[in-house]
Backbone bond lengths (Angstrom), bond angles and torsions (degrees), N, CA, C in turn:
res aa  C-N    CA-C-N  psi(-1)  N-CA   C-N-CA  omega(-1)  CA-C   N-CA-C  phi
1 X - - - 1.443 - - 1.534 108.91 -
2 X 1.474 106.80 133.54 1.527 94.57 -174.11 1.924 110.39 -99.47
3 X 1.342 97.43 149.87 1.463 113.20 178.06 1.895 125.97 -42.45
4 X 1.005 107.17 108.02 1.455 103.82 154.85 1.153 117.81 -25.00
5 X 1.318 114.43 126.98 1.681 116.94 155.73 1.692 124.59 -43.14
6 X 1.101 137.32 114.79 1.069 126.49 -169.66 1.867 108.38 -116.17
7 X 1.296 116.91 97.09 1.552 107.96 -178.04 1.318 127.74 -65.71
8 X 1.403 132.03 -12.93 1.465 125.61 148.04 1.182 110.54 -65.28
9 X 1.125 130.32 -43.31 1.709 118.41 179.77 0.916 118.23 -76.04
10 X 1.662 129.35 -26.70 1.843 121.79 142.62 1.127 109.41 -53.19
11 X 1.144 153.71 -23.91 1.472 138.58 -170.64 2.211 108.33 -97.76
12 X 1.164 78.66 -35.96 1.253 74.42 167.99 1.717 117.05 -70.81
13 X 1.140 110.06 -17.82 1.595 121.51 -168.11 1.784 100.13 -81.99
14 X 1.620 86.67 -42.53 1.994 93.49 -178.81 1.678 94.84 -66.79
15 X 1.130 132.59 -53.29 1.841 128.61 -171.15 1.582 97.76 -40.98
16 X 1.509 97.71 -52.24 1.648 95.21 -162.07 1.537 119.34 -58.84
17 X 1.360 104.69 -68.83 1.415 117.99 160.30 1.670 103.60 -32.70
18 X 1.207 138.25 -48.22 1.672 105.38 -171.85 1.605 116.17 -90.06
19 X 1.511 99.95 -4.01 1.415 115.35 -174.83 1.694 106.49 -80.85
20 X 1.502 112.12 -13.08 1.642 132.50 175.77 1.280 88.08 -92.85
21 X 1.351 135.83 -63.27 1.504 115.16 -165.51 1.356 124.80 -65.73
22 X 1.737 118.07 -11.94 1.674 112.75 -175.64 1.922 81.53 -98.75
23 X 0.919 142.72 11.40 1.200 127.00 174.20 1.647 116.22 -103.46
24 X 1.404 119.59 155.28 1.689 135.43 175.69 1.299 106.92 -76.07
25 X 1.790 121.56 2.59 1.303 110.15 178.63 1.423 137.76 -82.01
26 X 1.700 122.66 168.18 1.210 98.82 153.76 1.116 134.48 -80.19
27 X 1.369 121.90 173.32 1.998 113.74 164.75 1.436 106.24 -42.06
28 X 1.160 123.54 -76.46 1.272 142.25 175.84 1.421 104.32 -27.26
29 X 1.123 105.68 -75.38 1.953 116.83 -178.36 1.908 100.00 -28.98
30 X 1.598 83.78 -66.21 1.641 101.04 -169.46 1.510 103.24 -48.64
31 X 1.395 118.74 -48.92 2.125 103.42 -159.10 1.395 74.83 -82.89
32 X 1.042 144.51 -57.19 1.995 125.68 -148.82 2.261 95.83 -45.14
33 X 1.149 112.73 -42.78 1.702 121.26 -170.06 1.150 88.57 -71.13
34 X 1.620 136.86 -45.75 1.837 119.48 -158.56 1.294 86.14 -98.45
35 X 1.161 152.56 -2.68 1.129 131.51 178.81 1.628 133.14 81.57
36 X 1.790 95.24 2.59 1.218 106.61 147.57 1.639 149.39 -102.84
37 X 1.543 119.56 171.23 1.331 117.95 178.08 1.228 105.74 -63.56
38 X 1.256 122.86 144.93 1.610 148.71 167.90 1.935 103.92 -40.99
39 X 1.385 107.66 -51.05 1.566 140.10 -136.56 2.128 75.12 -86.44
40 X 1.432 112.85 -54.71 1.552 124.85 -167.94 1.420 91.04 -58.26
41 X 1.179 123.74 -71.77 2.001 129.72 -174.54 1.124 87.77 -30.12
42 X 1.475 130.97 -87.62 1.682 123.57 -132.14 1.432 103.85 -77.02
43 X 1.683 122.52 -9.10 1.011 108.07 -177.93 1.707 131.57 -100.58
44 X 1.945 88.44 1.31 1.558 114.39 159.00 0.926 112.43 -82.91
45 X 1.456 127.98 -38.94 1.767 140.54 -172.90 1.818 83.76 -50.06
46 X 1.581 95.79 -86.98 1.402 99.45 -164.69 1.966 116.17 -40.64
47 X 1.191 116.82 -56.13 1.794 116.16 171.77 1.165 106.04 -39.12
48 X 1.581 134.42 -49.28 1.843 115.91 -168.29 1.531 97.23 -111.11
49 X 0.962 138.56 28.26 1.851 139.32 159.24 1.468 119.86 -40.77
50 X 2.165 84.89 -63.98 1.411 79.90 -179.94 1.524 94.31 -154.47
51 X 1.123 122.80 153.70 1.976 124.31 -173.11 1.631 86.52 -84.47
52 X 1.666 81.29 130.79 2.022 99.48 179.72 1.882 80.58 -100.72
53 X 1.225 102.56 138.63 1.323 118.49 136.38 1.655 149.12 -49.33
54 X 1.008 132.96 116.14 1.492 149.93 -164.48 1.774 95.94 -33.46
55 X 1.405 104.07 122.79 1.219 96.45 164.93 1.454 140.40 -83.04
56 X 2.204 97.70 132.59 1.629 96.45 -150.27 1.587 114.17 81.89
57 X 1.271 108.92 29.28 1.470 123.65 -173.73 1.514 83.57 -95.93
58 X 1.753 119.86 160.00 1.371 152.18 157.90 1.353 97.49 -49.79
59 X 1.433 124.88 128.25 1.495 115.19 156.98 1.964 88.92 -104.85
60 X 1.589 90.05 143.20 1.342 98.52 -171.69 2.085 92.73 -106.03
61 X 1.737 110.62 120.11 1.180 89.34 -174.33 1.838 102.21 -103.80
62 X 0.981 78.88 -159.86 1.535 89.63 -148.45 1.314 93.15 -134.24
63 X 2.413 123.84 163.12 1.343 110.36 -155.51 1.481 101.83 -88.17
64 X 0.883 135.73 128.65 1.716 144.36 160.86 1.599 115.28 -65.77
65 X 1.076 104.96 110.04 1.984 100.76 158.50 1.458 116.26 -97.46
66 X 1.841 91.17 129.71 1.317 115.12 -176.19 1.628 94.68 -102.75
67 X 1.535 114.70 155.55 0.885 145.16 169.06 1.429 117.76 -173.50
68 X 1.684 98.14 154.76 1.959 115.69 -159.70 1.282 109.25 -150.34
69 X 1.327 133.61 116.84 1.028 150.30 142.05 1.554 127.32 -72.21
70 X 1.417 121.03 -171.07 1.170 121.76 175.17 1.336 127.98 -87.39
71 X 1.926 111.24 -5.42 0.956 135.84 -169.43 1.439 117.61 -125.08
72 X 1.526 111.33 -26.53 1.509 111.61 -177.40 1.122 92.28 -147.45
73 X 1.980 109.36 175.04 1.393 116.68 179.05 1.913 79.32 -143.81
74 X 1.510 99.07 115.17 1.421 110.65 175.56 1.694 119.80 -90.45
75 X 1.382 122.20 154.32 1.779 114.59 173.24 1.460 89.15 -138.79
76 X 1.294 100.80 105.91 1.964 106.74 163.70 1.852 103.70 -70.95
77 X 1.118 120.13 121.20 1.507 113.56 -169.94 1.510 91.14 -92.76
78 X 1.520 107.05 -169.05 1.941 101.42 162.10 1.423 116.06 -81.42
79 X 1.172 123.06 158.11 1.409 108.73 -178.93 1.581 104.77 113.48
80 X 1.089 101.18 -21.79 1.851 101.42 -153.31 1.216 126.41 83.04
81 X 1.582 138.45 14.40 1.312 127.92 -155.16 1.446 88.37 -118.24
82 X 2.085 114.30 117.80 0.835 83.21 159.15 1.183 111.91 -128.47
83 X 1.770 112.42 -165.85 1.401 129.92 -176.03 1.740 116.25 -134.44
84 X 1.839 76.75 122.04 2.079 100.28 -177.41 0.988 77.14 -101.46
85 X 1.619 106.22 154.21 1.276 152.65 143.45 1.476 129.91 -121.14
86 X 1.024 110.48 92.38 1.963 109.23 176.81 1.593 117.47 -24.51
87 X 1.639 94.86 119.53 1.824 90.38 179.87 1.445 111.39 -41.42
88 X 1.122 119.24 155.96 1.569 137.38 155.52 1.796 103.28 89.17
89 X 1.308 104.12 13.97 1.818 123.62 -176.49 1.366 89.34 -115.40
90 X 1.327 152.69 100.31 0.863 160.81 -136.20 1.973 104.07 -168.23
91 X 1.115 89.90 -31.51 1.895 94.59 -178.11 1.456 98.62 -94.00
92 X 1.390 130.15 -22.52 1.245 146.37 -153.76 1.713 94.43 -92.63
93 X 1.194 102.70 -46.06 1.647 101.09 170.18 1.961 114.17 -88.92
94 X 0.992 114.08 -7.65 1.367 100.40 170.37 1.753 96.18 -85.40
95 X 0.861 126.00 -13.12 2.235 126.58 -174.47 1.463 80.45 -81.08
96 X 1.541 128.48 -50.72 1.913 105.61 -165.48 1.246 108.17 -73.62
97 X 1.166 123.04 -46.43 1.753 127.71 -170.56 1.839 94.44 -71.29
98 X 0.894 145.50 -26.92 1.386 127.16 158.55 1.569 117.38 -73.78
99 X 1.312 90.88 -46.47 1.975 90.84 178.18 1.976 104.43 -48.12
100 X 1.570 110.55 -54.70 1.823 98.27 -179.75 1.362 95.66 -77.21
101 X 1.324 150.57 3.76 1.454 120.92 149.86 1.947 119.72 -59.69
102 X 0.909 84.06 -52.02 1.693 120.65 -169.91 1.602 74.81 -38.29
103 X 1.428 110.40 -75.59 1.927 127.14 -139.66 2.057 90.23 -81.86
104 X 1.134 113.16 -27.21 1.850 106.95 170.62 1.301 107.90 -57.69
105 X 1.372 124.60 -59.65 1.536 130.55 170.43 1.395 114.71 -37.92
106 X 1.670 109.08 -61.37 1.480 89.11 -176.88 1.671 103.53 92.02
107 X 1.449 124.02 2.00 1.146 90.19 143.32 1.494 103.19 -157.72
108 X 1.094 112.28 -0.17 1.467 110.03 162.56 1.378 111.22 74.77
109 X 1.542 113.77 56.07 1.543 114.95 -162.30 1.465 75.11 -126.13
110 X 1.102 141.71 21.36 1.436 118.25 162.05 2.018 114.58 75.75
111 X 1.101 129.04 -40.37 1.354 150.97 -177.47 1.659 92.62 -14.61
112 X 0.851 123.45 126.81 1.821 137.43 166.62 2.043 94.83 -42.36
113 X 1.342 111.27 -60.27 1.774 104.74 159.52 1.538 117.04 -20.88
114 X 0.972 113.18 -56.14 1.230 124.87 -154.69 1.338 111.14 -89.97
């Protein structure tokens, strides 16, 4: 049976984890001193990194700038990140704009949601 979420023990997990990042240690170094497994860290690191979305959750999108030259076809995403594609690569940019659909979802089940 798996564990309840417990938010003191996430918070204690967030202390730890930033109490590893102002330190010169290793992972290793660091759990042998707190007294934890190596295997427990990376697997709190990874749980509070970044909030995954509900699976089959709404991706809410957001406005995209397109622009095209004679040489590229650009997508400013939000964030600032953007993405060229060499004119006449056109299938090459429908594989990225599905690949960050795919990776927004979070789980890559394909779902019409998603």
């Amino acid at each position: 049976m798996a564990r309840s979420s417990d938010p003191e023990r996430a918070e204690l997990w967030r202390e730890r984890l930033a109490r590893h990042g102002r330190s010169e240690q290793s992972a290793a170094d660091f759990c042998a001193a707190e007294g934890v497994s190596v295997a427990s860290y990376y697997a709190w690191r990874r749980k509070l990194a970044t909030p995954r979305p509900a699976k089959h959750a709404k991706v809410a999108f957001q406005q995209l700038v397109f622009s095209q030259s004679s040489a590229a076809v650009s997508v400013r995403l939000p964030g600032g990140v953007l993405v060229e594609v060499a004119a006449g690569q056109e299938a090459a940019l429908r594989v990225v704009v599905a690949e960050l659909v795919r990776a927004s979802c979070g789980t890559g089940c394909g779902a019409p949601s998603c």
